[in-house]
PDB file of N, CA, C and O in Angstrom:
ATOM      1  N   UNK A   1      16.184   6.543 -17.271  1.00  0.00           N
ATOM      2  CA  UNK A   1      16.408   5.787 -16.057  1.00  0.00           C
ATOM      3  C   UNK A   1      16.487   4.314 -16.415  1.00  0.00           C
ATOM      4  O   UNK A   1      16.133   3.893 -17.517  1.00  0.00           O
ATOM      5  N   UNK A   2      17.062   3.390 -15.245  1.00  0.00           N
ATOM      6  CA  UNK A   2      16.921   2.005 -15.623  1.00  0.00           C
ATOM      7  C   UNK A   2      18.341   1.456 -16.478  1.00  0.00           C
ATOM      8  O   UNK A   2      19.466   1.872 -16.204  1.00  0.00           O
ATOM      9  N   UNK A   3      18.149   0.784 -17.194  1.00  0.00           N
ATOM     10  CA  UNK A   3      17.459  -0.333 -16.606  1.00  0.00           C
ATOM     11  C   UNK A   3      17.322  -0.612 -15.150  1.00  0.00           C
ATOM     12  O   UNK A   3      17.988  -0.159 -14.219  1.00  0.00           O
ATOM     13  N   UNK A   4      16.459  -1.336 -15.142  1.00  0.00           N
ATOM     14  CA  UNK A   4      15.884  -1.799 -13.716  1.00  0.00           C
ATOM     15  C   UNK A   4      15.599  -3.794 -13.770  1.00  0.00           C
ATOM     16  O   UNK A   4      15.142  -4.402 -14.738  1.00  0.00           O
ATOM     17  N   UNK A   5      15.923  -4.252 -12.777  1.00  0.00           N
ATOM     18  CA  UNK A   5      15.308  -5.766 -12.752  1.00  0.00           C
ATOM     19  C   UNK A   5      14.167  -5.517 -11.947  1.00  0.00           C
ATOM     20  O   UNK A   5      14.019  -4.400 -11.451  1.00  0.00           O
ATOM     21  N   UNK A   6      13.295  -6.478 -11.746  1.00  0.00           N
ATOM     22  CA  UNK A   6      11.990  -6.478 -11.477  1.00  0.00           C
ATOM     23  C   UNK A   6      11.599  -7.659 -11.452  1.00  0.00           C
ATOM     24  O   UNK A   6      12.039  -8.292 -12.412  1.00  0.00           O
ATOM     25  N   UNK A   7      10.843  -8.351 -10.648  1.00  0.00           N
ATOM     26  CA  UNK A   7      10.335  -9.911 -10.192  1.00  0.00           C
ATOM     27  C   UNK A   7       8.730  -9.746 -11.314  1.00  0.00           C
ATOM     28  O   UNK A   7       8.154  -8.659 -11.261  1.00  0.00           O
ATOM     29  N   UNK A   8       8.173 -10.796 -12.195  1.00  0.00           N
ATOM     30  CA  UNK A   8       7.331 -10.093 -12.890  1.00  0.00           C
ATOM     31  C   UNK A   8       5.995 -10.294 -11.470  1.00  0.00           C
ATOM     32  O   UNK A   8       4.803 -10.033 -11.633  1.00  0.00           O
ATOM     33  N   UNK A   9       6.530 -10.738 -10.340  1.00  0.00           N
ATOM     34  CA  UNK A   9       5.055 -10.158  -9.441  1.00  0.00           C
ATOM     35  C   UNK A   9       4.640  -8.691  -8.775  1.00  0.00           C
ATOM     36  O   UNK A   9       3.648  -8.421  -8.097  1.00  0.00           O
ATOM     37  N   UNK A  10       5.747  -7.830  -9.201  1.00  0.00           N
ATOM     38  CA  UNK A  10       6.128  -6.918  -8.764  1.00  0.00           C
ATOM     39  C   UNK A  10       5.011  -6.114  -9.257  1.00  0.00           C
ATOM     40  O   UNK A  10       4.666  -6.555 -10.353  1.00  0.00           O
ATOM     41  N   UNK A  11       4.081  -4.795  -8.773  1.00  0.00           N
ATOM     42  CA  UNK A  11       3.173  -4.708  -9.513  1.00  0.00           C
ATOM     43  C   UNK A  11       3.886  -3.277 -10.024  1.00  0.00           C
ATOM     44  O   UNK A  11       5.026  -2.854  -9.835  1.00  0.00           O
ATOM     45  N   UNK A  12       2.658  -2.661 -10.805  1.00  0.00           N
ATOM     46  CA  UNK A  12       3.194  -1.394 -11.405  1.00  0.00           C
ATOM     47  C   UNK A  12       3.532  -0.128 -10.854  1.00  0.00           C
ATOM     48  O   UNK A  12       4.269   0.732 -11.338  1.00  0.00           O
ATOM     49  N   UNK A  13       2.583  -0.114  -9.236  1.00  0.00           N
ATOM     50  CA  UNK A  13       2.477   0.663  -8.084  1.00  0.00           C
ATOM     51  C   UNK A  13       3.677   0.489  -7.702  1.00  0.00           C
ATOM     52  O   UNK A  13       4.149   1.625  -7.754  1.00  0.00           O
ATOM     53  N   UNK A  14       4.548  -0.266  -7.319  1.00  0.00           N
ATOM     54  CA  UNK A  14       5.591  -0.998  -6.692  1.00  0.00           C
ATOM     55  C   UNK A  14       7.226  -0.088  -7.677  1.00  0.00           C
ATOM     56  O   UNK A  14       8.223   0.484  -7.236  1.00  0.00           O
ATOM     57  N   UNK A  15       6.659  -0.436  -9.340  1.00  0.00           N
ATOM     58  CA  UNK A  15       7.612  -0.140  -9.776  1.00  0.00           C
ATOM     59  C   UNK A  15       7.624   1.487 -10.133  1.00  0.00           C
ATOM     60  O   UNK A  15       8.578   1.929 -10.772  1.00  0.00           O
ATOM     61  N   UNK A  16       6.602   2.326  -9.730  1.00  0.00           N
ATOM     62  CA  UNK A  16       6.284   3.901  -9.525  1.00  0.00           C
ATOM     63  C   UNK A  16       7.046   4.210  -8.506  1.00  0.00           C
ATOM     64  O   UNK A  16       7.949   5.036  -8.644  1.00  0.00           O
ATOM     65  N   UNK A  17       6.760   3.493  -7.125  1.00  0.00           N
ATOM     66  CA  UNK A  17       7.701   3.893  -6.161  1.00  0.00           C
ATOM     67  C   UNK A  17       9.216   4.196  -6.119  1.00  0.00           C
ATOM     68  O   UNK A  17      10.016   5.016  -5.670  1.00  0.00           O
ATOM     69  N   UNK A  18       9.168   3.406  -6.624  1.00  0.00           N
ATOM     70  CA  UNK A  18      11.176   3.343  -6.793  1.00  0.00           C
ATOM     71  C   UNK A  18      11.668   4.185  -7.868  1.00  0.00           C
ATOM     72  O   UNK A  18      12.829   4.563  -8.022  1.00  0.00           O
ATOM     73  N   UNK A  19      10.768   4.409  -8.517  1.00  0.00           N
ATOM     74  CA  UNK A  19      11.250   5.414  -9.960  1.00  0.00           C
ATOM     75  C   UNK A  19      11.212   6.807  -8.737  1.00  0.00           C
ATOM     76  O   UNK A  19      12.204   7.532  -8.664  1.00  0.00           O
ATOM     77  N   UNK A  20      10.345   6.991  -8.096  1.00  0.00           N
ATOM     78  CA  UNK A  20      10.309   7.937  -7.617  1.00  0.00           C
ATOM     79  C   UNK A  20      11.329   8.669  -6.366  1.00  0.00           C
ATOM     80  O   UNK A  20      11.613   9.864  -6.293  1.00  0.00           O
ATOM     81  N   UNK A  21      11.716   7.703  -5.545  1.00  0.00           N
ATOM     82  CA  UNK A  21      12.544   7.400  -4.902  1.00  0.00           C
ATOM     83  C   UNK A  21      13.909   7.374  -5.660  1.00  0.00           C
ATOM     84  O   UNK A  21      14.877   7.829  -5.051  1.00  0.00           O
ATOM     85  N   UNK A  22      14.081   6.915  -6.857  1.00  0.00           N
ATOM     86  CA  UNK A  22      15.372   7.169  -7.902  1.00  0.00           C
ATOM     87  C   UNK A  22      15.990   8.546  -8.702  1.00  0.00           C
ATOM     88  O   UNK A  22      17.063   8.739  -9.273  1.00  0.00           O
ATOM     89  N   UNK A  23      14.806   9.403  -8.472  1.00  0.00           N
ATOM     90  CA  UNK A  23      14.729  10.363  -9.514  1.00  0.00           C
ATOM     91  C   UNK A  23      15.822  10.955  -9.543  1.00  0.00           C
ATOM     92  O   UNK A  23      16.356  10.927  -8.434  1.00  0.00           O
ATOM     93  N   UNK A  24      16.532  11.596 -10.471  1.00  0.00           N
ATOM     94  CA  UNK A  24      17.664  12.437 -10.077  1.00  0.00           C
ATOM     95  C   UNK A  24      17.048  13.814  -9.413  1.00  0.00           C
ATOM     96  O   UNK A  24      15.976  14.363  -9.665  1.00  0.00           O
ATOM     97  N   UNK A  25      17.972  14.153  -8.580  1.00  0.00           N
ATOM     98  CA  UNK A  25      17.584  15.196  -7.960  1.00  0.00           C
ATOM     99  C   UNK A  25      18.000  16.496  -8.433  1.00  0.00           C
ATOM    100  O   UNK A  25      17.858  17.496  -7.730  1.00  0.00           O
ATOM    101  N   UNK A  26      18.456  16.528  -9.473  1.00  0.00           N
ATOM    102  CA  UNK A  26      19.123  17.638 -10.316  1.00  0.00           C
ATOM    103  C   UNK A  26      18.339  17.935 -11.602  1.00  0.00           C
ATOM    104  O   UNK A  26      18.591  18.635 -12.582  1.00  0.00           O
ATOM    105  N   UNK A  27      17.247  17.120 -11.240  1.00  0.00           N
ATOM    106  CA  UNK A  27      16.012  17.436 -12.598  1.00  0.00           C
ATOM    107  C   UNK A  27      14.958  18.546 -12.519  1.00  0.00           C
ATOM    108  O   UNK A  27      14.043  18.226 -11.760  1.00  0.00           O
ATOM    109  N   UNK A  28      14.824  19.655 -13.029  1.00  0.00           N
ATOM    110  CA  UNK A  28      13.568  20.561 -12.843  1.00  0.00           C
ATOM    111  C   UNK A  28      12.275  20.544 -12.480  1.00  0.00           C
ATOM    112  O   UNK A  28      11.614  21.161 -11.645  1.00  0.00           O
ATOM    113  N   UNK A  29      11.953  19.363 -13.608  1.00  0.00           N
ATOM    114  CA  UNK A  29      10.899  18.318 -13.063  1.00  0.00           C
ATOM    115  C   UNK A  29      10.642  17.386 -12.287  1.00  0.00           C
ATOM    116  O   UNK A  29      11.261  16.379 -12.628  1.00  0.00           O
ATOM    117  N   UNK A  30      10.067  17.246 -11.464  1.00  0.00           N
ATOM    118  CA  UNK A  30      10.335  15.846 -10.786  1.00  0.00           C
ATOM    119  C   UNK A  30       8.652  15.382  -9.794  1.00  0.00           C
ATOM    120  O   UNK A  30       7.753  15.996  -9.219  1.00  0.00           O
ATOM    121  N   UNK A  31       8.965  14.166 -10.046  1.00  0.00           N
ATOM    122  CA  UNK A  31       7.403  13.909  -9.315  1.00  0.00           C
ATOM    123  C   UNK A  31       7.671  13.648  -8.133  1.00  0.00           C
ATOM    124  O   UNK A  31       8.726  13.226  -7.661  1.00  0.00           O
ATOM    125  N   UNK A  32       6.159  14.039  -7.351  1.00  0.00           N
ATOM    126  CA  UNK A  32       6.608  14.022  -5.702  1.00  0.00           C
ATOM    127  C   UNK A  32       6.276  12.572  -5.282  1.00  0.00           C
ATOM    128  O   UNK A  32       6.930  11.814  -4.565  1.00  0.00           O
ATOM    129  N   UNK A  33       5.438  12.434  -5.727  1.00  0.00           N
ATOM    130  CA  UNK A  33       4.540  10.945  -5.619  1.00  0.00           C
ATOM    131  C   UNK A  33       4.751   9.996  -6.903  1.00  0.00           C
ATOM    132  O   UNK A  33       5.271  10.201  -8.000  1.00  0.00           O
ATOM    133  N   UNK A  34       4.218   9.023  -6.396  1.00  0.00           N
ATOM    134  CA  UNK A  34       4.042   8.026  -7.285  1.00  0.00           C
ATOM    135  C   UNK A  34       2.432   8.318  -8.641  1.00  0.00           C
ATOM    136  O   UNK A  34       2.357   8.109  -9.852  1.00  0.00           O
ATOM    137  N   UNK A  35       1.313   8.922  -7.517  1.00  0.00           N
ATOM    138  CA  UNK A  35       0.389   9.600  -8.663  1.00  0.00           C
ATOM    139  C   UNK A  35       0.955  10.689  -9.611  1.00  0.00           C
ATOM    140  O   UNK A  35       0.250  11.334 -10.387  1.00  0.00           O
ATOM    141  N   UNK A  36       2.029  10.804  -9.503  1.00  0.00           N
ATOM    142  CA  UNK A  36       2.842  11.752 -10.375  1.00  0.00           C
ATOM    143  C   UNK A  36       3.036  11.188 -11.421  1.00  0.00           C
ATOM    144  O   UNK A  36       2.811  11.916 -12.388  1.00  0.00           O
ATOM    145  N   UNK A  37       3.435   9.965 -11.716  1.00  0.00           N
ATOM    146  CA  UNK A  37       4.050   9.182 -12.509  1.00  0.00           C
ATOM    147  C   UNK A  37       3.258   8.330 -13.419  1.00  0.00           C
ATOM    148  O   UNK A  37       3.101   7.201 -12.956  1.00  0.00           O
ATOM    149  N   UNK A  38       2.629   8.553 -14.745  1.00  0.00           N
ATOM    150  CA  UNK A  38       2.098   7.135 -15.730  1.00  0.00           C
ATOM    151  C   UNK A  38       3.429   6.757 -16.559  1.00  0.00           C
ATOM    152  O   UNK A  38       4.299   7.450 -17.085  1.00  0.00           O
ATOM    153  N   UNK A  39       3.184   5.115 -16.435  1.00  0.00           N
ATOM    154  CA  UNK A  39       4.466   4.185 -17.023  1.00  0.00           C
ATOM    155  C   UNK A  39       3.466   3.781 -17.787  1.00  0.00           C
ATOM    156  O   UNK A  39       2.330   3.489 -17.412  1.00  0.00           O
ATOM    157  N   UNK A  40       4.012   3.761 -19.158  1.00  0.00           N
ATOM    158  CA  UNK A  40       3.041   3.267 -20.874  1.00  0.00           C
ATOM    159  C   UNK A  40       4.442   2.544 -21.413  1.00  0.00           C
ATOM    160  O   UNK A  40       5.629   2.863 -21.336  1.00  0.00           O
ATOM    161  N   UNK A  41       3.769   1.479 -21.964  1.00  0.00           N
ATOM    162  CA  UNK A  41       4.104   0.352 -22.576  1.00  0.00           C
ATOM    163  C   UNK A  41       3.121   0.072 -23.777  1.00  0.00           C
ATOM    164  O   UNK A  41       1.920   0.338 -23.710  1.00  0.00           O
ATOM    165  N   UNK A  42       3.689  -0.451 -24.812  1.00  0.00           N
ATOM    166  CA  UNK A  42       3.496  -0.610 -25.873  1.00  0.00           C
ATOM    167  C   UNK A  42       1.849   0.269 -26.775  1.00  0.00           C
ATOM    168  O   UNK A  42       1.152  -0.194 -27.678  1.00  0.00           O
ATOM    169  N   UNK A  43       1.715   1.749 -25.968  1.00  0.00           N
ATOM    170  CA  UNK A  43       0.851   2.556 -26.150  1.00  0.00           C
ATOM    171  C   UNK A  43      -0.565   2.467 -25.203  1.00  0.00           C
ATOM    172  O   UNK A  43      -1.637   2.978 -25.525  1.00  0.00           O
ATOM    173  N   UNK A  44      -0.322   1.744 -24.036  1.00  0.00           N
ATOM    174  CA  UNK A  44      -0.968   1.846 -23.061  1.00  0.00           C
ATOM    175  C   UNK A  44      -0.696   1.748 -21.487  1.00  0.00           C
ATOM    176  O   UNK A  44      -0.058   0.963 -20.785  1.00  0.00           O
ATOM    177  N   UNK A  45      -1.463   2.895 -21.242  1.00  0.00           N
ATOM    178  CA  UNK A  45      -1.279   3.219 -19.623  1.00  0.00           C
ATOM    179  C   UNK A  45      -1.175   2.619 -18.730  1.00  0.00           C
ATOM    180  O   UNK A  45      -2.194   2.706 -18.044  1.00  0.00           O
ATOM    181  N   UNK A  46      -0.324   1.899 -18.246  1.00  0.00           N
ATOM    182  CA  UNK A  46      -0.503   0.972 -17.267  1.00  0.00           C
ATOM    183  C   UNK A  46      -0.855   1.295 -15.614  1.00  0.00           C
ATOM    184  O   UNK A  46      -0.294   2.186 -14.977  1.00  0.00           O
ATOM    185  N   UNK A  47      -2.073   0.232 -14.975  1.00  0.00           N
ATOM    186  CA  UNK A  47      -2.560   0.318 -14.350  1.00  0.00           C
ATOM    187  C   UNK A  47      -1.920  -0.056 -12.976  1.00  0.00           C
ATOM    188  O   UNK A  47      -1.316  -1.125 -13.049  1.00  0.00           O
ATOM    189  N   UNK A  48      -1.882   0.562 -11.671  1.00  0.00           N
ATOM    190  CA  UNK A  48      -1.241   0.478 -10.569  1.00  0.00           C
ATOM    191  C   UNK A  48      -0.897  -0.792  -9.890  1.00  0.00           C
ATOM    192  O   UNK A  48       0.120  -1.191  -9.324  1.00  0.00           O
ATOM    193  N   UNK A  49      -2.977  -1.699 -10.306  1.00  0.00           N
ATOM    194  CA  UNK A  49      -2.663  -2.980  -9.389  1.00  0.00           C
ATOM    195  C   UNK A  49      -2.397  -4.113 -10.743  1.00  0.00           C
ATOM    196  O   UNK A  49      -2.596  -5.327 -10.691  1.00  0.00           O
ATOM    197  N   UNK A  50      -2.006  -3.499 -11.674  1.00  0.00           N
ATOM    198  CA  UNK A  50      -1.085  -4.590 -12.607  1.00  0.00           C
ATOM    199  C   UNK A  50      -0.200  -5.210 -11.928  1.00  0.00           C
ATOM    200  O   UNK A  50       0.127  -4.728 -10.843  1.00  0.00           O
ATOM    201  N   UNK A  51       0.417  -6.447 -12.398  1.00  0.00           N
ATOM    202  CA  UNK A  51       1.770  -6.397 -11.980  1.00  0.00           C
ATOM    203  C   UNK A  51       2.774  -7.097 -13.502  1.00  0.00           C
ATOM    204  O   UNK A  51       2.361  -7.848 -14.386  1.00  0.00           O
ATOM    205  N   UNK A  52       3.984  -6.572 -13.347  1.00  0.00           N
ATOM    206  CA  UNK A  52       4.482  -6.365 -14.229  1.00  0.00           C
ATOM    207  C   UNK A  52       4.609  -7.979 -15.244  1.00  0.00           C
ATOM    208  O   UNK A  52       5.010  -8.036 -16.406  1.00  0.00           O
ATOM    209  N   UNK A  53       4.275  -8.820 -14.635  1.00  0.00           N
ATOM    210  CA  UNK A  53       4.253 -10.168 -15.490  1.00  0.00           C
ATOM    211  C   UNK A  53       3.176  -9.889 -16.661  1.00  0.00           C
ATOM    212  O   UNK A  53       3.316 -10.085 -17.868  1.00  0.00           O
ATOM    213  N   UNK A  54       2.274  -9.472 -16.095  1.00  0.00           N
ATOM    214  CA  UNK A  54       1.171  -9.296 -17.163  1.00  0.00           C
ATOM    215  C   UNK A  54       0.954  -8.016 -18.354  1.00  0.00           C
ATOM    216  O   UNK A  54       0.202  -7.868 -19.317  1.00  0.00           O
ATOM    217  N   UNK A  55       1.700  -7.458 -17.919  1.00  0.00           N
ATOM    218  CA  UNK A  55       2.175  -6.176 -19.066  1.00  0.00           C
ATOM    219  C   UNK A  55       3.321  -6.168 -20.504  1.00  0.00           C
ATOM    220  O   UNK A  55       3.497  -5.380 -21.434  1.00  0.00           O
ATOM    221  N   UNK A  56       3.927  -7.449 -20.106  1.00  0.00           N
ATOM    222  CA  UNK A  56       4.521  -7.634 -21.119  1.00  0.00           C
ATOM    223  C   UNK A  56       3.821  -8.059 -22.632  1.00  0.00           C
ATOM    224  O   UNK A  56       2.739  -8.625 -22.783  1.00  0.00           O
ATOM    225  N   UNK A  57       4.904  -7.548 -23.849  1.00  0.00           N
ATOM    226  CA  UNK A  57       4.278  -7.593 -25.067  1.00  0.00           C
ATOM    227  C   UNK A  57       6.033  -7.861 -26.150  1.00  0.00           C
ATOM    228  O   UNK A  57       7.182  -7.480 -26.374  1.00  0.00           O
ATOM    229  N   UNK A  58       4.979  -8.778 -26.441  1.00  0.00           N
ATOM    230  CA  UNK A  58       6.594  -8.811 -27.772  1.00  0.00           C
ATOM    231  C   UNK A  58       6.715  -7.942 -28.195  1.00  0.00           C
ATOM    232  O   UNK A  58       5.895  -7.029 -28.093  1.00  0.00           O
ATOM    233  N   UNK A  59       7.934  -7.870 -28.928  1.00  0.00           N
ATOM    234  CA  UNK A  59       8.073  -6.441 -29.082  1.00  0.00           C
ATOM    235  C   UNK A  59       9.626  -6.986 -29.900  1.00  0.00           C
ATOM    236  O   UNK A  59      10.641  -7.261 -29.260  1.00  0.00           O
ATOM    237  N   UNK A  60       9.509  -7.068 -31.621  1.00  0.00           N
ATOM    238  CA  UNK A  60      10.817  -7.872 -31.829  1.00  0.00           C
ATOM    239  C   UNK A  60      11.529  -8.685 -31.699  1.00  0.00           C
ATOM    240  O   UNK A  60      11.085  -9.779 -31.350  1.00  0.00           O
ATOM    241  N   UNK A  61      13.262  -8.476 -31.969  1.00  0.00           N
ATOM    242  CA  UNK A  61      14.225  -9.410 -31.195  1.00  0.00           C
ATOM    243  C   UNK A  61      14.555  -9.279 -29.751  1.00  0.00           C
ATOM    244  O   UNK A  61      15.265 -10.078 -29.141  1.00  0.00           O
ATOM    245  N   UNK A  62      13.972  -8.178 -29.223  1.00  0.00           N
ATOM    246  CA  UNK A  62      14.092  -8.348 -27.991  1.00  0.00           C
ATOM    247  C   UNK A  62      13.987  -9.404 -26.982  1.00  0.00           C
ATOM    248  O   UNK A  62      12.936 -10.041 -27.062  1.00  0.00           O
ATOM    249  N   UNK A  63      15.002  -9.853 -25.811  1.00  0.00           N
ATOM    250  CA  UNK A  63      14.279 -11.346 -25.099  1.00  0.00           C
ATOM    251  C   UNK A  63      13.206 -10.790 -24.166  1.00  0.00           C
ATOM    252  O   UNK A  63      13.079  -9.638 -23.750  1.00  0.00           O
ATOM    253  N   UNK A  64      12.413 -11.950 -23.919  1.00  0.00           N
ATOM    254  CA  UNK A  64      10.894 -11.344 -23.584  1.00  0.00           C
ATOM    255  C   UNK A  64      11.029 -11.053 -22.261  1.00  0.00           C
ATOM    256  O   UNK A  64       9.936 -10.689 -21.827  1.00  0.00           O
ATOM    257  N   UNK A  65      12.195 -11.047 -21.105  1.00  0.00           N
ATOM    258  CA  UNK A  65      12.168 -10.272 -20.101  1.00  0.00           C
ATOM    259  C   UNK A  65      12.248  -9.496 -20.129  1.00  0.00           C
ATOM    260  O   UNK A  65      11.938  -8.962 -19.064  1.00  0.00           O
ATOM    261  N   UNK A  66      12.745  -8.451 -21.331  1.00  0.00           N
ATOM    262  CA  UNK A  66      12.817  -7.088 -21.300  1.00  0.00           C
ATOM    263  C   UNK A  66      11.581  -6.566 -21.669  1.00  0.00           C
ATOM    264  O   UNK A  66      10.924  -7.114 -22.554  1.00  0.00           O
ATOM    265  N   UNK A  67      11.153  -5.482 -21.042  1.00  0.00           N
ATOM    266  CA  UNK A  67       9.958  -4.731 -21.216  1.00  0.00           C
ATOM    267  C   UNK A  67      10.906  -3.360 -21.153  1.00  0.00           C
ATOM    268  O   UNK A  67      11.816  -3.134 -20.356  1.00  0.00           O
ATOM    269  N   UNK A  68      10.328  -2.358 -22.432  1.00  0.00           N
ATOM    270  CA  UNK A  68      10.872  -1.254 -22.273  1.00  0.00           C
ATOM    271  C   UNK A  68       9.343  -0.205 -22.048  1.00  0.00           C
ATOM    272  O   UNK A  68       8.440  -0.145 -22.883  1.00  0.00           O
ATOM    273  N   UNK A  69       9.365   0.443 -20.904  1.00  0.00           N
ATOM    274  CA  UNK A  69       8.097   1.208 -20.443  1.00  0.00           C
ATOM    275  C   UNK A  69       8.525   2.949 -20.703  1.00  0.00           C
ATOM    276  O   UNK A  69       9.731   3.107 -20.517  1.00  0.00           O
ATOM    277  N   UNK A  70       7.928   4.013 -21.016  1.00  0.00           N
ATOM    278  CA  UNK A  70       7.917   5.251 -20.977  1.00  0.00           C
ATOM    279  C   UNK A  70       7.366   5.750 -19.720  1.00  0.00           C
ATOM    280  O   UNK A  70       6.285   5.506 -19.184  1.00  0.00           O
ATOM    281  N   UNK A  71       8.521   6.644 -19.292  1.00  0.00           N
ATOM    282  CA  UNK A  71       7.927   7.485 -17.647  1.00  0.00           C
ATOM    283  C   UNK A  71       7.622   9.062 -18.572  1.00  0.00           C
ATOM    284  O   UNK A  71       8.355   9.661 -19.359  1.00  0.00           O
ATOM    285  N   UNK A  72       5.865   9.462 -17.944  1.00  0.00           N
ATOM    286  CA  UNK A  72       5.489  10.520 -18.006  1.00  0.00           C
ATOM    287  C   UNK A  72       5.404  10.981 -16.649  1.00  0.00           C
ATOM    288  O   UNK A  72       4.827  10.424 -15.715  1.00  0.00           O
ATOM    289  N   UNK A  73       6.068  12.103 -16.644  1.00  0.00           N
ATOM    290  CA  UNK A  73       5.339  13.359 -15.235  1.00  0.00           C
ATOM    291  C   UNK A  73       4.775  13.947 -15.497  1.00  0.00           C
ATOM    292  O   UNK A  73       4.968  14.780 -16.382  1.00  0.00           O
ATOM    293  N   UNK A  74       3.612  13.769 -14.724  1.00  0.00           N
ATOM    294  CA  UNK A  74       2.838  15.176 -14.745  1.00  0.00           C
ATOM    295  C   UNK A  74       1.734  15.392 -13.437  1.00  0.00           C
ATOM    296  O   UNK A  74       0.558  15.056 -13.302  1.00  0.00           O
ATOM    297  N   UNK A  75       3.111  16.427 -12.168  1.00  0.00           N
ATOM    298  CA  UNK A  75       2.758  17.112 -11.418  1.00  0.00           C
ATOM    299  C   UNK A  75       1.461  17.588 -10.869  1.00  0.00           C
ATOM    300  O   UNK A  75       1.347  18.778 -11.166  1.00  0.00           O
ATOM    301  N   UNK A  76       0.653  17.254 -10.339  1.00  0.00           N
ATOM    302  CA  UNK A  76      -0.501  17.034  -9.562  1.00  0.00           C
ATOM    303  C   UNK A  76      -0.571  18.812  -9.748  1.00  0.00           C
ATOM    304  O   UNK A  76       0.498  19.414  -9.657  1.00  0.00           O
ATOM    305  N   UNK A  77      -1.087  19.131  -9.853  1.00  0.00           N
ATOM    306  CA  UNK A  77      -1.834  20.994  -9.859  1.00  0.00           C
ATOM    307  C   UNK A  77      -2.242  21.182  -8.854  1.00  0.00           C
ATOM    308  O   UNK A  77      -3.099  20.458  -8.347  1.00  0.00           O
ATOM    309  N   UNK A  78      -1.586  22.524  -8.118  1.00  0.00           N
ATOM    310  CA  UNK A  78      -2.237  23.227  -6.746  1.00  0.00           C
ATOM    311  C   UNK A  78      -3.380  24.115  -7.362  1.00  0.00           C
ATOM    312  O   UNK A  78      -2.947  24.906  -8.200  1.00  0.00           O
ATOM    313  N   UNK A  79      -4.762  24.175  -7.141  1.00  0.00           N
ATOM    314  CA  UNK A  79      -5.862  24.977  -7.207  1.00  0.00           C
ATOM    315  C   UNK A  79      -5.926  26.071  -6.310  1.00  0.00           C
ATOM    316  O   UNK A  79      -6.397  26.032  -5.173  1.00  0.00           O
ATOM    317  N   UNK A  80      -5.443  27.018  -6.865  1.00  0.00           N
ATOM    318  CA  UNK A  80      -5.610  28.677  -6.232  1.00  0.00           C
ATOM    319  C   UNK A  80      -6.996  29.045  -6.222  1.00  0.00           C
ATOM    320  O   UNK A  80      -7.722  29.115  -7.214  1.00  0.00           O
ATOM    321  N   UNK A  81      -7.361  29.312  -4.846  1.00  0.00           N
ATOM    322  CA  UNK A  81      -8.509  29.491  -4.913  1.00  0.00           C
ATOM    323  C   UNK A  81      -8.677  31.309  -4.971  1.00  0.00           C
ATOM    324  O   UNK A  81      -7.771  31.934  -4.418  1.00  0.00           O
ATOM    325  N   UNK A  82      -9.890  32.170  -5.673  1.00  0.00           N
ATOM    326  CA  UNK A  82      -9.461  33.622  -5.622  1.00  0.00           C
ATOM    327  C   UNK A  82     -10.980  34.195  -5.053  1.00  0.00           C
ATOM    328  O   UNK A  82     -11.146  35.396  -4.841  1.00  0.00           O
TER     329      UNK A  82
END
């Protein structure tokens, strides 16, 4: 997904939403929510009331507005009760 622009006040909660709201809908997987979704950057989990100014990390020749983040899903579990 993405690229994406992003204001760096934008927080990380903010940028869950819209991933979620973006998803392709032709994916098997897919998160329903935003608690569906951890975004990791440079090998750590980033936190909801982050906001994205403060998550950045050099990272090379890259210019330092770019932040490249990893989307994990993983689907909230229904508990069958027996």
């Amino acid at each position: 997904m993405g690229p994406f622009r992003y204001s760096p006040a934008s927080t990380i909660a903010m940028l869950k939403e819209r991933i979620v709201a973006e998803w392709p809908k032709d994916k098997k997987i897919a998160p329903k929510g935003a608690n569906d979704i951890k975004l990791i950057n440079a090998g750590k989990i980033l936190e909801n009331n982050k906001i994205v100014g403060q998550c950045r990390v050099h990272c090379g020749d890259l210019p330092e507005a770019v932040i490249t983040m990893h989307v994990v899903v993983q689907p909230s579990v229904t508990k069958v009760k027996t």
